[in-house]
N, C-alpha and C positions, 0 to 999 in steps of 0.2 A: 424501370426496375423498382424503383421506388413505389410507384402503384400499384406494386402486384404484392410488393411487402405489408403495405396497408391493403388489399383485400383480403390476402391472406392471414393478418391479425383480425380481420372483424368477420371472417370468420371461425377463424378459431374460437371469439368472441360468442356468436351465435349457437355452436354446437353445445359449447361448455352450457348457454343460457337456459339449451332445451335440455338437457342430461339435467340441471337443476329442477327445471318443470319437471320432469319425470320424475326426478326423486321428491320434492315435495309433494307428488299425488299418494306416492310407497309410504310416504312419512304418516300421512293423514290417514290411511289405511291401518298399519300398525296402531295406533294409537287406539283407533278404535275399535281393535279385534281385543288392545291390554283392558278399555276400559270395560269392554261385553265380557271377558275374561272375571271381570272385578264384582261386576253384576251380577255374576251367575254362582260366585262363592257366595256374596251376599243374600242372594236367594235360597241360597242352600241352606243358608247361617237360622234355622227354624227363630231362634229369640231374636232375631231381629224383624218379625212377622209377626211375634207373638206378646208384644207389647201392650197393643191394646189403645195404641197410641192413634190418634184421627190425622196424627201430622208426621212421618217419618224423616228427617231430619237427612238421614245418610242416602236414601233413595232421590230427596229433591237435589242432593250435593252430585249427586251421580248423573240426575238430567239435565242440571245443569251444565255438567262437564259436555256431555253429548252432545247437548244442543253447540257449544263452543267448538269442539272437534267436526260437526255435521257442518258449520261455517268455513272453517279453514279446508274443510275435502271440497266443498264449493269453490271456492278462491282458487285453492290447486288446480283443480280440473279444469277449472277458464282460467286460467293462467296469470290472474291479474294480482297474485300477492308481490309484494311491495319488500324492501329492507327491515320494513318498523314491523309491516301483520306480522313476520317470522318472526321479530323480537318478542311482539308482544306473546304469541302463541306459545312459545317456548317456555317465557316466562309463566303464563299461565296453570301451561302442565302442572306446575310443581306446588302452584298454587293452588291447584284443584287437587292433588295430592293429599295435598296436607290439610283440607279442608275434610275431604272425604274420612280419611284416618280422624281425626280429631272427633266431624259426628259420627263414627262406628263408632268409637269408644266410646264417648258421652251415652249414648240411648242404654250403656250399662253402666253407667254411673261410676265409671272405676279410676281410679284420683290418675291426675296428671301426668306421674312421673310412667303409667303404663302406655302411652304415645310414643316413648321411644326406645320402648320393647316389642313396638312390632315389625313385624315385615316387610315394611313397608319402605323402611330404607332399603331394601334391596329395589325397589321401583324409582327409586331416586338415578342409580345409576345403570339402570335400565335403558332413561328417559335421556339422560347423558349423553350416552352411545348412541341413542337415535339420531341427536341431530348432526353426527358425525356422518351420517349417509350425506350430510349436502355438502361435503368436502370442501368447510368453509371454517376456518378455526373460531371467528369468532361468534358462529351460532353456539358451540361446545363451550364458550369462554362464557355466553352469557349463562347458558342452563346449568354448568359449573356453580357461577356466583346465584343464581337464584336458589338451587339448590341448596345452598348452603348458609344462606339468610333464613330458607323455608325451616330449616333443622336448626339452627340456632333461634327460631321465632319458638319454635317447640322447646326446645332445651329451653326456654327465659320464660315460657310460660308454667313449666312443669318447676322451677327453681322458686319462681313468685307462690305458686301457687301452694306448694309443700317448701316452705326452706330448709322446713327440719328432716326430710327427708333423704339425708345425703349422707353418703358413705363412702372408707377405701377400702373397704375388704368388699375381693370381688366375688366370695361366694354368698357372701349377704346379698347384691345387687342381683344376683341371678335368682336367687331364691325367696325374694322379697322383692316388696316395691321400693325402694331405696333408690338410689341415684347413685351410679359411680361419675362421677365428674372427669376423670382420665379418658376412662372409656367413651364417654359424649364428645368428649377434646378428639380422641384420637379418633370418633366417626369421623368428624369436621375436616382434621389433618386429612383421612384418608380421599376424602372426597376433593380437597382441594387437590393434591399430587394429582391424582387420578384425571383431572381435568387438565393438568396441564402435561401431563405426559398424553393424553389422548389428544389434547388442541396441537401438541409435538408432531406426532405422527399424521394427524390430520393436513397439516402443513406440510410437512413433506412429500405428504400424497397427493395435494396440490400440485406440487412446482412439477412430481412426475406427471400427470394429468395433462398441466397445460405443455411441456417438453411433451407429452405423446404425441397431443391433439394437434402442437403446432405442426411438430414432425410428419403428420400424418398430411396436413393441411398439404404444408409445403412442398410435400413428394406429389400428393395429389396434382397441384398445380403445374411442376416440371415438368407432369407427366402428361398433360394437357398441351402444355406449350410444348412440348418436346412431338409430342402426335400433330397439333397443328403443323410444327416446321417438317414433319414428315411428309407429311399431306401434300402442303405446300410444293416441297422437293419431288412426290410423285408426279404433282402435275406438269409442272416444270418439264419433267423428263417427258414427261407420256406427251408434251406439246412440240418438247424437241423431235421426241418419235415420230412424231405427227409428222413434223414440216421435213423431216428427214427421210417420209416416206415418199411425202407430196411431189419432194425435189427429185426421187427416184423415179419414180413415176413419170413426170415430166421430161425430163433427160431420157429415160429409155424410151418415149413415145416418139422423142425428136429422133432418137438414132435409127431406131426400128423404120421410118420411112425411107430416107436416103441407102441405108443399107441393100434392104427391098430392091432399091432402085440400082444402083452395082450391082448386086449379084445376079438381078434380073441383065442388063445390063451385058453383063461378060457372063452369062450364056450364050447370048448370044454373037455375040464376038465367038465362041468355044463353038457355034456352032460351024462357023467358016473356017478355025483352028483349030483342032480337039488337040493338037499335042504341041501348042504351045506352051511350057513351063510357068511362062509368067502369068497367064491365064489361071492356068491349074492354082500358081500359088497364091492369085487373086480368092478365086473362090475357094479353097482351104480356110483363108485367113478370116476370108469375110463371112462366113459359115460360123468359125468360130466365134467369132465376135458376137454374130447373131444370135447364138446360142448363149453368149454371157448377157445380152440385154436381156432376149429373154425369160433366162432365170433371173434378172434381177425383178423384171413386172410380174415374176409366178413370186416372188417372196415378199414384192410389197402386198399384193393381194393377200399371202397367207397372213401378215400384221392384220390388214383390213377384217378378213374373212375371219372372224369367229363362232361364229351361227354354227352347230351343230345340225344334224338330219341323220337321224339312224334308220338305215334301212334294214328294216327287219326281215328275218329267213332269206336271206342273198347265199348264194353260193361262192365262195370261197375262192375253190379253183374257179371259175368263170373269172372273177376279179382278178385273179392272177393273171392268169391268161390276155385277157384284154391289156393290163397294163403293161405286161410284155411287149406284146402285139405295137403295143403304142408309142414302146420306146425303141423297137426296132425300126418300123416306121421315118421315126424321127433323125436316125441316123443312117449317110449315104453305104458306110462302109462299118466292117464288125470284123474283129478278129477276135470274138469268143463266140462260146457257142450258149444259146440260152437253152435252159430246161426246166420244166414245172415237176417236179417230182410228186404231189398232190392226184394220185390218179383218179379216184372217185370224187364224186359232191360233199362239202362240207355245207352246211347250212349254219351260220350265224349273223351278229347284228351286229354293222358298226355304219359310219359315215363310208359309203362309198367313193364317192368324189374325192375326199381327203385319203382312203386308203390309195387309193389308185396314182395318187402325187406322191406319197412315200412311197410306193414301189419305185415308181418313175425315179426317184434319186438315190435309193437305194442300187438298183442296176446302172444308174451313172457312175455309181463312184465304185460298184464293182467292175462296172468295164474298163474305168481308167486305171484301176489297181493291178489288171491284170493282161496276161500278155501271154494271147491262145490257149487259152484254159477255159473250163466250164463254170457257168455258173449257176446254181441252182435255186430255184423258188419252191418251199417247202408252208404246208400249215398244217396245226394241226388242235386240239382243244385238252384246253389242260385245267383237269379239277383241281382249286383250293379248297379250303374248310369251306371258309363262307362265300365264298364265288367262280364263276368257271372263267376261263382266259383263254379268248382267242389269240393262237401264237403265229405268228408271221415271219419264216424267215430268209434272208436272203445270204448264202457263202456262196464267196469265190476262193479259187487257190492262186490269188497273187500275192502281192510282196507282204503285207498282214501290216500290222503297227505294234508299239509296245503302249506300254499302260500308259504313259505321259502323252506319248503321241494321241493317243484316241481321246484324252483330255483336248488337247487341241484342236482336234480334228470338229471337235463338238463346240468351238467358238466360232462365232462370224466373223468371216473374210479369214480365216487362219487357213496355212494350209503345213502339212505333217513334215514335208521335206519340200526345202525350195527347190532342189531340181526336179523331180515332179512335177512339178509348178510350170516351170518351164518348156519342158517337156511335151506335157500332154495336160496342160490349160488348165482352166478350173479358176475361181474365185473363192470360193470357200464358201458357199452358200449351202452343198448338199444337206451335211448330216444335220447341222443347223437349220433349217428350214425343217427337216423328217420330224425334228423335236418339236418347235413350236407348232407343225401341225399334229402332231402326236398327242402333246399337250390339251391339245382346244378340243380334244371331243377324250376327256381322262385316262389317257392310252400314256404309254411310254415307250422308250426303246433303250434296249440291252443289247452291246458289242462285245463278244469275244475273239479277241485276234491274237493272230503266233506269227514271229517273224519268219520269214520265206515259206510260209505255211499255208497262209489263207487268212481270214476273216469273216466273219456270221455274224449278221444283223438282227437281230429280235425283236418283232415292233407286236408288245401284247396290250390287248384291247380287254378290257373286264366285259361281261357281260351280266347276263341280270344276277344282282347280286342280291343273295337270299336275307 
């Protein structure tokens, strides 16, 4: 448990590392659309083109920023920037700032205290906010305190430079180059709050972040181990099925011989005594029994057998017919009568050999249900939207079941009424077996039954589906 809580934190570890690389590639991007931004007003700016000048002062301040930001997009994109590159970069910005600002103004010669009359502090906290994408409060805490060294380096140089230039009336300051000293206080104030209410909330986006990512981790992982132990449990089972078919298997191969051998046996004893009783209710008994081994080696086979074979344009009633045939066949005596109500050829596609087994136990368990009644074999083809369905069905008019019962009737080894059971044999293999072979070629079957009414079996087959 313990080990999966430490993979689980270093991954969490790792995702958070690479969502960093990704945002410091955004970072390096931005930066460099503000600074082409910056370039292109400068371009635009005709006197500053128009100097006359062989050295332009604010253009070299500007390639030098690029060249600095074209490093850091390198670093980002191979991924090898470090705790300190980010400081240092961070730092830089503000410092290439205020460098840029400082030679714009100079190449027009205009006194000091115009440096922090421009616009330029709104790019101070611009630059702020960006490093807020690395949802890391103290990248926001350093570009905060550099920012605000970089504007107070300005404010001490424009102070030195003009002392006498200062004043507290603020429509003098706006209208003049004068200095208001509050107003430079309350940039500084503002910039300071401002950082720490956004390193605030950057921290709290944090602690959600990694609560997400762990959350995310940790479900991720349960969800693994929980599919393993699933996995695991199917095999499990599917190995118990296995050996619980192998042992069926086995067991009905050993009875199937000796059986063989009795019934063979006391024929012929029945041939010197045809109406001895104990005879007769030798081979009744042994008949049945045979009939349960049997169907026990037709249902370990249908577990084995799941291979499909569609035989395509098969006729319908033929199939009917023959399985009929086959299951009359199979037994000495009948006290129903069979009928194919199907009079002409149906033509469609399914597994033959498996249709032919769910009839076979459909007519079993209508024969046992019922007692000198008819029972009918019906098909017919039935359009859906998006596919056609061969319908197959089988009613009889015996005792029928109610809704609970044909829940049962549809579990292995169950059977609907133990006297029944008794009665007239049966293990509970029919409807159970019709389904799992139903299943293996994407067929199902539908029971509708009425008590002392009947029962109709539905076994539909999809065919090509458009």
């Amino acid at each position: 448990m313990a080990q999966n809580s430490n993979d689980a934190a270093d991954k969490v570890k790792l995702l958070l590392q690479q969502e960093n690389e990704k945002t410091g590639i955004l970072i390096s991007r931005i930066k460099l659309f503000i600074i082409f931004v910056l370039f292109v007003i400068f371009y635009l700016t005709t006197k500053g083109f128009q100097e006359g000048r062989n050295f332009n002062l604010t253009l070299a301040m500007m390639l030098m920023y690029v060249v600095l930001l074209t490093a850091e997009s390198v670093l980002a994109h191979r991924r090898i920037q470090n705790r300190w590159t980010k400081h240092i970069f961070a730092v830089s910005d503000f410092v290439a700032l205020s460098a840029i600002m400082f030679s714009y103004h100079s190449q027009y010669l205009q006194p000091a205290q115009m440096f922090l009359k421009s616009p330029t502090y709104v790019y101070f906290f611009l630059f702020i906010t960006i490093q807020s994408l690395r949802t890391q409060t103290i990248y926001v805490i350093v570009s905060g305190i550099s920012a605000i060294i970089c504007w107070l380096t300005l404010f001490g140089f424009a102070l030195v430079k003009e002392p006498m230039k200062i004043t507290f009336n603020h429509l003098e300051s706006v209208s003049s180059d004068y200095i208001l000293v509050g107003a430079e206080l309350d940039k500084i104030l503002i910039l300071a709050l401002f950082t720490a209410v956004l390193a605030k909330v950057v921290r709290n986006n944090q602690k959600l972040r990694k609560q997400s990512v762990g959350y995310y981790v940790l479900t991720e992982e349960r969800s693994k181990q929980k599919n393993l132990q699933l996995h695991l449990e199917k095999e499990k089972a599917e190995e118990a099925n296995r050996a619980k078919s192998r042992f069926l298997d086995i067991i009905s191969h050993e009875l199937n011989t000796p059986l063989n051998g009795i019934l063979g046996l006391t024929q012929l004893q029945m041939l010197k005594d045809p109406e001895s009783r104990e005879l007769k209710s030798i081979m009744s008994k042994g008949q049945t029994l045979l009939s349960h081994v049997s169907r026990i080696l037709r249902f370990t086979e249908v577990e084995v057998r799941s291979a499909t074979q569609i035989d395509k344009d098969t006729d319908t009633r033929e199939v009917l017919i023959e399985a009929m045939d086959f299951y009359k066949r199979s037994k000495l005596e009948h006290i129903n009568t069979f009928c194919c109500k199907l009079q002409g050829p149906l033509i469609a596609s399914f597994d033959k050999g498996k249709v032919v087994d769910i009839i076979y136990e459909l007519l079993s368990n209508a024969d046992k249900n019922s007692n000198q009644n008819e029972i009918y074999l019906d098909a017919s083809i039935l359009d859906e939207k998006h596919y056609r369905l061969l319908v197959i069905e089988v009613t009889d008019q015996g005792r029928g079941m109610s809704e609970e019962q044909i829940l049962v009737a549809l579990e292995l080894f169950s059977q609907t009424q133990e006297t029944n059971t008794r009665e007239e044999g049966g293990i509970g293999l029919g409807l159970p077996m019709t389904k799992q072979l139903a299943a293996s070629m994407d067929a199902w079957i539908e029971i509708f039954s009425q008590k002392n009414v009947g029962t109709t079996v539905y076994l539909k087959i999809p065919q090509d589906r458009s």
